[in-house]
ZADRENVEX-923633 format. One record per atom (N, C-alpha, C): x, y, z; residue in one letter. Coordinates in steps of 0.05 Angstrom, whole numbers, padded with zeros to 5 digits, always signed. Layout:
<nodes>
XYZa ...
</nodes>
This chain:
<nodes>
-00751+00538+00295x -00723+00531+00295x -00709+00546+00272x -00689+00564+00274x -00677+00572+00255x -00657+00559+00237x -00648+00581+00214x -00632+00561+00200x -00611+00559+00217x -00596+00578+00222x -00570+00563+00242x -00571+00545+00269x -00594+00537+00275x -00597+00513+00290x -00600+00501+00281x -00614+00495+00256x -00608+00469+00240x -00590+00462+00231x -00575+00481+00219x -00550+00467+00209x -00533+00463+00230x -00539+00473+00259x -00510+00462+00283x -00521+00428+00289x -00550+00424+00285x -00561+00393+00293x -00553+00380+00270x -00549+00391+00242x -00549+00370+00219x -00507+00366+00222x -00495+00387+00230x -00469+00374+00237x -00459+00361+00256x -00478+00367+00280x -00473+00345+00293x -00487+00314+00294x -00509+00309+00278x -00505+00284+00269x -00489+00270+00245x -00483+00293+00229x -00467+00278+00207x -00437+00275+00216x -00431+00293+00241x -00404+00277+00258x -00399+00260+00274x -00427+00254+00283x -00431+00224+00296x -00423+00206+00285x -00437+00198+00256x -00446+00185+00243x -00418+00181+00239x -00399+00195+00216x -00374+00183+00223x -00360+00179+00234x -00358+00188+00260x -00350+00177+00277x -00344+00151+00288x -00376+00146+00280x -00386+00119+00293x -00370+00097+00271x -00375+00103+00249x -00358+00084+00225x -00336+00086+00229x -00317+00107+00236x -00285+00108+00240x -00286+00092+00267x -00297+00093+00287x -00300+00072+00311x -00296+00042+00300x -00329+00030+00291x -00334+00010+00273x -00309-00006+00248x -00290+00014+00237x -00274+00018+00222x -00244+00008+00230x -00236+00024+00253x -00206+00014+00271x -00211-00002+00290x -00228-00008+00302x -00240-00028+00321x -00224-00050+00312x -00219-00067+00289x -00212-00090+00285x -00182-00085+00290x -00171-00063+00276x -00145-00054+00275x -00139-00059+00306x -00145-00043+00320x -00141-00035+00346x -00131-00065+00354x -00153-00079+00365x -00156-00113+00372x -00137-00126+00359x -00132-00125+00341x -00099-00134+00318x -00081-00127+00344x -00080-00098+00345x -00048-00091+00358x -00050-00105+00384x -00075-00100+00405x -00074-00109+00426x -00068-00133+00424x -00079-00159+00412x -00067-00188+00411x -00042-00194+00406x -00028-00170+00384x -00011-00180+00385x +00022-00173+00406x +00011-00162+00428x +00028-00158+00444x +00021-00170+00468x +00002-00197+00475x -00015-00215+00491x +00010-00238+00499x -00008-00250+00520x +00016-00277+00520x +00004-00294+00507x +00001-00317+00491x -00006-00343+00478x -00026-00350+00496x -00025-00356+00516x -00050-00371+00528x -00074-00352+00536x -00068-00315+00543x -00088-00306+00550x -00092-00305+00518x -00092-00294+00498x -00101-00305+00464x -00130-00322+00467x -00112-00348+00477x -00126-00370+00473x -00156-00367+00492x -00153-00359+00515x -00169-00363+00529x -00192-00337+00534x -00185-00314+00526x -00209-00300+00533x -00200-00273+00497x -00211-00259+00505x -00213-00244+00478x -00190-00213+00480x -00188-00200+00469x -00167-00183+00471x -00182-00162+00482x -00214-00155+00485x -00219-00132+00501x -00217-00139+00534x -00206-00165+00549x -00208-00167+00571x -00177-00163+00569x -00160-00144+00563x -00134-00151+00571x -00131-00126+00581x -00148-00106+00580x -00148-00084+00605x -00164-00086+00628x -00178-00106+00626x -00184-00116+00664x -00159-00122+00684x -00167-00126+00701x -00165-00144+00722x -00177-00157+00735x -00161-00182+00749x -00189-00201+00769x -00185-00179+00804x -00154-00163+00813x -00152-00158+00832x -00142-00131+00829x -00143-00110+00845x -00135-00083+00836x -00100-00083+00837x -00087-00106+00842x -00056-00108+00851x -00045-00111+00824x -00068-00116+00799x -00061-00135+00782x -00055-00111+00751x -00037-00109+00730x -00039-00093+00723x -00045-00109+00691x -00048-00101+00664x -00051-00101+00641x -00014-00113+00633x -00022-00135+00624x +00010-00153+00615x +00009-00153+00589x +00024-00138+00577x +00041-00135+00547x +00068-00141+00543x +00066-00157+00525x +00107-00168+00518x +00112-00155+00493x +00135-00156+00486x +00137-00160+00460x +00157-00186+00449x +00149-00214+00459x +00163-00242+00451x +00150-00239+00432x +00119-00235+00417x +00107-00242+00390x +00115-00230+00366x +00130-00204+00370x +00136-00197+00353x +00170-00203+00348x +00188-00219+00374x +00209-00219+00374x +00209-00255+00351x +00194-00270+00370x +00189-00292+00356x +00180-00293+00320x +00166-00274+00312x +00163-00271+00285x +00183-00264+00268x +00203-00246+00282x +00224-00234+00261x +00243-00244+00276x +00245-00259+00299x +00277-00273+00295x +00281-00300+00273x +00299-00307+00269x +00306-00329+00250x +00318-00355+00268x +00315-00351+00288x +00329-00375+00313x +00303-00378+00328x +00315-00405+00344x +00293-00410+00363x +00311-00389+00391x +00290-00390+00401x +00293-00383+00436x +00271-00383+00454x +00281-00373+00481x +00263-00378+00505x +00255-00351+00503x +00225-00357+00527x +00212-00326+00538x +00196-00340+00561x +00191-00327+00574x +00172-00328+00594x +00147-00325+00591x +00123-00346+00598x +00099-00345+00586x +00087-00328+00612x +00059-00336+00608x +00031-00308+00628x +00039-00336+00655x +00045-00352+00664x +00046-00365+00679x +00068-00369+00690x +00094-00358+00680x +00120-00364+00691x +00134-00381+00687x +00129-00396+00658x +00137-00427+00649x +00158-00416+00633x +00177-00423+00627x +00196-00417+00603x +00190-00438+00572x +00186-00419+00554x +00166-00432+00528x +00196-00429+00515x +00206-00452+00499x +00220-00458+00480x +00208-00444+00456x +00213-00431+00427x +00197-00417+00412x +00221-00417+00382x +00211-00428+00366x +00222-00422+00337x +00215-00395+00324x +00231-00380+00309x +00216-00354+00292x +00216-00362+00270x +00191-00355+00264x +00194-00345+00238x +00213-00326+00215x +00219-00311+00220x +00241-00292+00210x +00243-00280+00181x +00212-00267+00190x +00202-00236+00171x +00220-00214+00164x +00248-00211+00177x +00261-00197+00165x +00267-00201+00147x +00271-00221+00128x +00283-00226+00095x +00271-00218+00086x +00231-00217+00089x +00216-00217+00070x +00203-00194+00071x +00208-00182+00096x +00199-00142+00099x +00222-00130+00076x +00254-00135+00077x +00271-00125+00066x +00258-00132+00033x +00247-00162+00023x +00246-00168-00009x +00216-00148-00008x +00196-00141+00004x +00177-00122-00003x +00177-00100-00006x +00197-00098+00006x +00212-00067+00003x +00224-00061-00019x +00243-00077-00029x +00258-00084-00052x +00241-00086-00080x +00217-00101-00076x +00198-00103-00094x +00180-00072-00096x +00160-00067-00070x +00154-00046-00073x +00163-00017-00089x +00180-00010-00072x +00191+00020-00079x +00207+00024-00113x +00210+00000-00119x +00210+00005-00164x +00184-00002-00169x +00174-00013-00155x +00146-00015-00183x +00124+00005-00173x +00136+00020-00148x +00120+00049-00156x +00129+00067-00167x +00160+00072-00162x +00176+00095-00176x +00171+00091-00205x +00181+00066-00218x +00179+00065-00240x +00158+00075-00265x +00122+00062-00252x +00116+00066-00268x +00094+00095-00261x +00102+00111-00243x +00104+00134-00237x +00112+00155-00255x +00137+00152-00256x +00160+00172-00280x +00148+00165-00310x +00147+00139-00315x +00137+00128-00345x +00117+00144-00346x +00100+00135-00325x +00069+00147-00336x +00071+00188-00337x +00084+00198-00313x +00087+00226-00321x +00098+00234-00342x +00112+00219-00363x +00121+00225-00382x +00097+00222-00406x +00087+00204-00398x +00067+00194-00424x +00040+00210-00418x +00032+00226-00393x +00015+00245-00390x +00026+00272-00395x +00050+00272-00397x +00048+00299-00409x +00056+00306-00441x +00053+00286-00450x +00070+00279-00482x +00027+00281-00490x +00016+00268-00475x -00024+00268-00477x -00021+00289-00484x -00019+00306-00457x -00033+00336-00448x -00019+00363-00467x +00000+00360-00475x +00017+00384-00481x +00027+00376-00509x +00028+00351-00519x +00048+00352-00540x +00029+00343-00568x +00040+00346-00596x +00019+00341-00621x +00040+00327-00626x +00022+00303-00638x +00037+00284-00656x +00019+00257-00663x +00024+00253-00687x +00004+00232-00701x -00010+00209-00675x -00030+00204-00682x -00053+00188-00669x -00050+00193-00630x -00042+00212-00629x -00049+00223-00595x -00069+00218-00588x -00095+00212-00597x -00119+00219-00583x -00132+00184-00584x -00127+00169-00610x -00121+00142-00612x -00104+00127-00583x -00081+00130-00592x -00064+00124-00563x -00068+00131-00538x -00082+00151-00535x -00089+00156-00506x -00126+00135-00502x -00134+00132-00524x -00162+00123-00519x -00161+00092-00516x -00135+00081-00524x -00122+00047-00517x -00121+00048-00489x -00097+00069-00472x -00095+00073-00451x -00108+00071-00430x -00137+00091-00439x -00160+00083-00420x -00182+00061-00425x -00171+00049-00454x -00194+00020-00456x -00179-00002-00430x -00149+00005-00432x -00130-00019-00404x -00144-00015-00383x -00158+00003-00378x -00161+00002-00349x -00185-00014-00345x -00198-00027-00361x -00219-00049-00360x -00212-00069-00364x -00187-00075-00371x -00175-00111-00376x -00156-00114-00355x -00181-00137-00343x -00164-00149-00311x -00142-00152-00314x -00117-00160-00298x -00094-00173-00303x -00096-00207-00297x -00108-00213-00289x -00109-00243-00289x -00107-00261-00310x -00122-00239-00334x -00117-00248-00352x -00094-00248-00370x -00070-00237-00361x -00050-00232-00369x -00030-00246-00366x -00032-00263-00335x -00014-00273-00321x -00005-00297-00334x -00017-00312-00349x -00001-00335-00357x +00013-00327-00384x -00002-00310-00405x +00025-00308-00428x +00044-00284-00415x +00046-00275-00395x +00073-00257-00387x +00083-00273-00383x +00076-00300-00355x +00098-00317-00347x +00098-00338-00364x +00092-00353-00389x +00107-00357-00412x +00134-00347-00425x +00119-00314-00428x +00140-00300-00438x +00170-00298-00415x +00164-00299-00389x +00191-00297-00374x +00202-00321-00368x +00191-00341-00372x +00194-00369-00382x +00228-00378-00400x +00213-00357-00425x +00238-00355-00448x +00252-00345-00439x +00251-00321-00430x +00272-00299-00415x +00279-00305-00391x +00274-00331-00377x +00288-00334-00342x +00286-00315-00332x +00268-00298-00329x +00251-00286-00309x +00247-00282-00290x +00231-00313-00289x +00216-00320-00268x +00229-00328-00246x +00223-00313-00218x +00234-00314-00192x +00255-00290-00189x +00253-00269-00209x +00262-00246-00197x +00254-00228-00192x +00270-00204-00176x +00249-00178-00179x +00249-00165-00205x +00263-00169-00218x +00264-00153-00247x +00235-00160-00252x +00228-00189-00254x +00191-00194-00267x +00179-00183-00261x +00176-00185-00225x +00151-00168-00215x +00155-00132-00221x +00179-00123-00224x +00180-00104-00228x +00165-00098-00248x +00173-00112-00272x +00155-00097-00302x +00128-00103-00295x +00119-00128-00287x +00094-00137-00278x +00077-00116-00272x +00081-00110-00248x +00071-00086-00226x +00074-00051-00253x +00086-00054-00261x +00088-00033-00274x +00079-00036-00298x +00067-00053-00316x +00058-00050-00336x +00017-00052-00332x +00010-00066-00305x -00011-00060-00291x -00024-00037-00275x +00004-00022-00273x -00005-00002-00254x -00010+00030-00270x +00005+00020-00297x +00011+00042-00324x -00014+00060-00331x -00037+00044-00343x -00061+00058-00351x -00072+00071-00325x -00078+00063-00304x -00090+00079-00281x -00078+00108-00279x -00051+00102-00273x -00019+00124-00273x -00024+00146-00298x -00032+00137-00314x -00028+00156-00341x -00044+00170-00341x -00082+00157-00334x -00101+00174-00332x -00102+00190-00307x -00097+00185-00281x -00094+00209-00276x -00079+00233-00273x -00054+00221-00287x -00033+00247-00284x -00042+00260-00308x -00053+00247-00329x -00060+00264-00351x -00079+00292-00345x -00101+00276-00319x -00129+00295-00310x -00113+00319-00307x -00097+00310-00286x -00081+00346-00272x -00062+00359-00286x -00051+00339-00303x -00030+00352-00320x -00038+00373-00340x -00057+00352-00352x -00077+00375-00377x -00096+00398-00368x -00100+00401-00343x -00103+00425-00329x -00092+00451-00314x -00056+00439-00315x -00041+00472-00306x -00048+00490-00329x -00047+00512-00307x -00038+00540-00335x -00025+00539-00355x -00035+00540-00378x -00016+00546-00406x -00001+00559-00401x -00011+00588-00381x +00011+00615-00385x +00041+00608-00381x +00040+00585-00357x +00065+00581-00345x +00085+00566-00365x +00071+00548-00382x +00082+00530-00400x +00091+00538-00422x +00078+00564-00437x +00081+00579-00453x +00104+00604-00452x +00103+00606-00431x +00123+00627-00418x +00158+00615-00423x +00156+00590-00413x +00175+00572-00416x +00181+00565-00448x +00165+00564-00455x +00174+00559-00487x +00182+00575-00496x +00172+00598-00490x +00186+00623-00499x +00207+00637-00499x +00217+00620-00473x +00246+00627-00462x +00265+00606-00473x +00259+00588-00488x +00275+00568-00508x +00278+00545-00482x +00255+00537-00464x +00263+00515-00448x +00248+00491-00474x +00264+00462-00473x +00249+00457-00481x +00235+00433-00473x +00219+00413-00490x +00205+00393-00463x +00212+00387-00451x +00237+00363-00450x +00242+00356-00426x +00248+00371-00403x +00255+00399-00413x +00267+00417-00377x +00236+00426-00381x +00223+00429-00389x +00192+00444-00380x +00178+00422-00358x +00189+00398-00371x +00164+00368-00361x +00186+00371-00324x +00210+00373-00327x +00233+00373-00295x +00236+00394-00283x +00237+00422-00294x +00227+00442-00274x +00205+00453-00273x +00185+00450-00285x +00155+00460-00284x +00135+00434-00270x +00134+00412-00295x +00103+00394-00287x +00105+00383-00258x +00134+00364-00254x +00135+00345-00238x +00130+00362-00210x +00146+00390-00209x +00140+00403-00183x +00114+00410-00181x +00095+00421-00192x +00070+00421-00191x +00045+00406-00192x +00058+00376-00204x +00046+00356-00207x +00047+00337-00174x +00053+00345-00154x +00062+00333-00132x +00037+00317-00120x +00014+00334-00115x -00014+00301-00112x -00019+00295-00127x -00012+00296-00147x -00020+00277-00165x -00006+00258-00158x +00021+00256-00164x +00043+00248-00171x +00036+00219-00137x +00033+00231-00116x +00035+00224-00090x +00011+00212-00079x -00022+00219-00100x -00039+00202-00101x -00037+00180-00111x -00023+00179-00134x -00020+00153-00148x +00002+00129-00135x +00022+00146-00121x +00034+00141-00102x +00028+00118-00084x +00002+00128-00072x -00002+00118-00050x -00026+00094-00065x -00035+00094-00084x -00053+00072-00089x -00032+00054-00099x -00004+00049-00119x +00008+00038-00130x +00022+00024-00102x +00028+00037-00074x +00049+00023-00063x +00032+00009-00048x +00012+00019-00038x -00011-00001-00019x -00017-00037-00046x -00014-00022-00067x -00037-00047-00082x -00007-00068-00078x +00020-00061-00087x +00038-00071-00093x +00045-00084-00058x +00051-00065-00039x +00056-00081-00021x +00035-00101-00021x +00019-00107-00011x -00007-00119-00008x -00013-00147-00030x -00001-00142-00047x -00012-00169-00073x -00001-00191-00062x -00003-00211-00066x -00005-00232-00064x +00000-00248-00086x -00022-00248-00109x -00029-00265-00128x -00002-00257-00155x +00000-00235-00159x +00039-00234-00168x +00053-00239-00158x +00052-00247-00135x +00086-00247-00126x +00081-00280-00134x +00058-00292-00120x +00061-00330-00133x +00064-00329-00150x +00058-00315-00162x +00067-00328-00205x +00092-00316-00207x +00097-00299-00202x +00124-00291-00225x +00153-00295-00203x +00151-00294-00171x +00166-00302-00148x +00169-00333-00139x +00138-00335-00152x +00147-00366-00147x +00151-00373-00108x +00153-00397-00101x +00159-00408-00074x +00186-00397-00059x +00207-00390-00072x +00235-00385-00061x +00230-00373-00049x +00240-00382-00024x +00245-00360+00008x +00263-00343+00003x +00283-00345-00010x +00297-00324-00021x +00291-00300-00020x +00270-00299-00040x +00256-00285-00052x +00229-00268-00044x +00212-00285-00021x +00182-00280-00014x +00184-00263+00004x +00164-00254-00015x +00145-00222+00005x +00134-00229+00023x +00126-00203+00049x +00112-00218+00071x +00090-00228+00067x +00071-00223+00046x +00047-00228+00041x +00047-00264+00032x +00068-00269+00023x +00071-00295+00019x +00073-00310+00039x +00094-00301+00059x +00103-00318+00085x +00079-00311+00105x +00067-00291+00108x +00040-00296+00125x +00021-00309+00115x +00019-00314+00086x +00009-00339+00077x +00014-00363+00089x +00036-00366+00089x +00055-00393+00101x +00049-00393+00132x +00052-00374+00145x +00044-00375+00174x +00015-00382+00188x -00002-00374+00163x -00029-00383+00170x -00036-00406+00174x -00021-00426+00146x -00016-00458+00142x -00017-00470+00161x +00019-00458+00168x +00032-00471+00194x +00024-00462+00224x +00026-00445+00226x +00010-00427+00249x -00022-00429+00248x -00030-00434+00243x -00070-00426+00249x -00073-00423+00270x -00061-00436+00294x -00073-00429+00320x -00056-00406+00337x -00041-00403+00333x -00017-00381+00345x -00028-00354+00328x -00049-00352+00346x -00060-00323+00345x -00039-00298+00344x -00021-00303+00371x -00009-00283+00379x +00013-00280+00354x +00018-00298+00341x +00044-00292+00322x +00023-00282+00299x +00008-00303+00290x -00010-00278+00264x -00016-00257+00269x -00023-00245+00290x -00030-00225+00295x -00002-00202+00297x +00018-00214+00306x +00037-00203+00305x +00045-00191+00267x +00053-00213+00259x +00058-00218+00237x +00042-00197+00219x +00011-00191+00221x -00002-00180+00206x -00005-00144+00217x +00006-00146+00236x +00012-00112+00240x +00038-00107+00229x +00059-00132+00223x +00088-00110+00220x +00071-00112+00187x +00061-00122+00177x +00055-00114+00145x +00044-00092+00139x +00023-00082+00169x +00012-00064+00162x +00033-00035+00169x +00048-00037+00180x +00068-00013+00200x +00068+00007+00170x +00093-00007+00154x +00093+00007+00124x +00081+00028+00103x +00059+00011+00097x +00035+00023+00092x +00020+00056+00111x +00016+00043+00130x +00001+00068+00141x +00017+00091+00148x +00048+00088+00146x +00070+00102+00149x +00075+00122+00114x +00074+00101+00103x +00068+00126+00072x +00047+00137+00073x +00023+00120+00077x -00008+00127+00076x -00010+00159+00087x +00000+00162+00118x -00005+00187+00132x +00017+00207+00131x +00039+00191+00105x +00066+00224+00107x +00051+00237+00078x +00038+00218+00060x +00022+00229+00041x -00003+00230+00037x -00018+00231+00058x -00043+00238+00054x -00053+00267+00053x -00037+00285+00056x -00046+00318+00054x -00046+00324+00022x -00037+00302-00001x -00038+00313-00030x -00073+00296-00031x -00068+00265-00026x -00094+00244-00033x -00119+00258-00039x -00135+00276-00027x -00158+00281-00040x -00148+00300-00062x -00131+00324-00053x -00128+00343-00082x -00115+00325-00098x -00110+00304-00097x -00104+00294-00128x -00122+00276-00134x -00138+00268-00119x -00156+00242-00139x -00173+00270-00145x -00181+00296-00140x -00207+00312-00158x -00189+00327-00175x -00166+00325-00169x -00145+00343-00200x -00159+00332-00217x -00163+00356-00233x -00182+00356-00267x -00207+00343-00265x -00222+00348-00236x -00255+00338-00243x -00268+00361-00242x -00257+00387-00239x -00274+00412-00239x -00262+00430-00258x -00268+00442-00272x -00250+00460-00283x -00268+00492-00283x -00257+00511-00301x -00270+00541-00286x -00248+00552-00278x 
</nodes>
């Protein structure tokens, strides 16, 4: 057997193989979406891979969208169930709380995004007393949980009436998300060409227009890796938004109110299931407009040469 038949058999098992895990992997996803476009009683009664059968060939695959209308309306109304009954139906009404995650989200990534590019390139490029001190605090943060943080912050917003706005979670989210942010924009940062940075100095730019027309444009996976870990962790939490959001409907993210739906709902498959794809819609919508930087920025500054 030669070498290039081995290596055509060794790629085609190692594309199996993931394959088989990306199969293994969306499989649950998949079953999410299908249930949640089901009627309530087929849910109840058989599993979501029988909803492309039939018992008769006359008979076709029945998809609504009441589950998702019932989740984000804020009124009750009627629909027509898998039997032809007219179901009376209260919503839940996830639009307040898609709009407050949104609201929450998109500052406490921008925010501590910009902070941290500033404080990686003040690391990478700039001299000034205890730099190497201050940056070595930076990356001791990234080993101290935040859990442990959570009750003297919300003390502290306590004094300051704070608590229950987005201003809290804002700093919250951003003073957690800081050390991660810093080290790796520092990796890529402290690895452009001098020539380019030097060139610029020479031309009397000075930091700040070097850090706005040089780093940030070239800093872009970085910038859009960190991106995408800060807005996934932030949409997604849970355990900040109860402390520092507190109970106000006002106020609650969906991650809170599908909390609440689970409570109240446990058996209304079709609405959790509803419910837990519009959380995911978001996410995988940044996830795949920025995933062409994600690997070149999480290995910015692990090779150099």
């Amino acid at each position: 057997m030669g070498m290039k038949q081995r290596k055509t058999i060794s790629d085609i098992v190692v594309n199996g193989v993931l394959l088989f895990l990306c199969l293994v992997w969306t499989l649950p996803t998949f079953g999410l979406l299908v249930s949640s476009f089901r009627y309530k009683d087929e849910v109840r009664r058989t599993g979501w891979w029988t909803a492309f059968s039939t018992q008769r060939e006359s008979e076709t695959p029945r998809f609504v969208l009441d589950n998702y209308l019932e989740v984000l309306m804020g009124r009750d109304f009627t629909y027509t169930s898998a039997t032809g009954a007219e179901v009376r139906a209260s919503g839940d009404d996830l639009s307040q709380a898609f709009l407050n995650s949104i609201a929450v989200t998109v500052p406490a990534t921008v925010i501590p995004i910009l902070i941290a590019a500033f404080a990686a390139y003040g690391f990478a490029w700039m001299d000034f007393p205890g730099r190497k001190v201050f940056f070595t605090i930076v990356v001791g943060l990234l080993v101290v949980p935040l859990q442990i943080a959570l009750i003297p912050i919300l003390r502290d917003y306590t004094l300051l009436q704070l608590n229950g706005t987005f201003l809290a979670i804002w700093l919250a989210h951003t003073g957690f998300g800081l050390p991660l942010a810093t080290y790796l924009l520092y990796n890529y940062i402290s690895n452009l060409p001098r020539d380019i940075l030097e060139s610029a100095f020479m031309d009397g730019a000075s930091h700040f227009t070097t850090f706005i027309r040089l780093i940030l444009p070239l800093s872009m996976p970085a910038l859009a890796s960190f991106a995408i870990f800060q807005f996934l962790w932030v949409w997604n939490d849970l355990l900040v938004a109860l402390v520092f959001l507190g109970a106000r409907p006002d106020v609650a993210v969906l991650t809170q109110r599908l909390q609440e739906m689970v409570g109240s709902r446990g058996q209304d498959w079709h609405l959790l299931t509803a419910g837990a794809f519009i959380t995911m819609i978001l996410p995988l919508t940044v996830f795949f407009s920025l995933q062409r930087y994600f690997v070149r920025g999480l290995l910015a500054g692990s090779v150099k040469g």
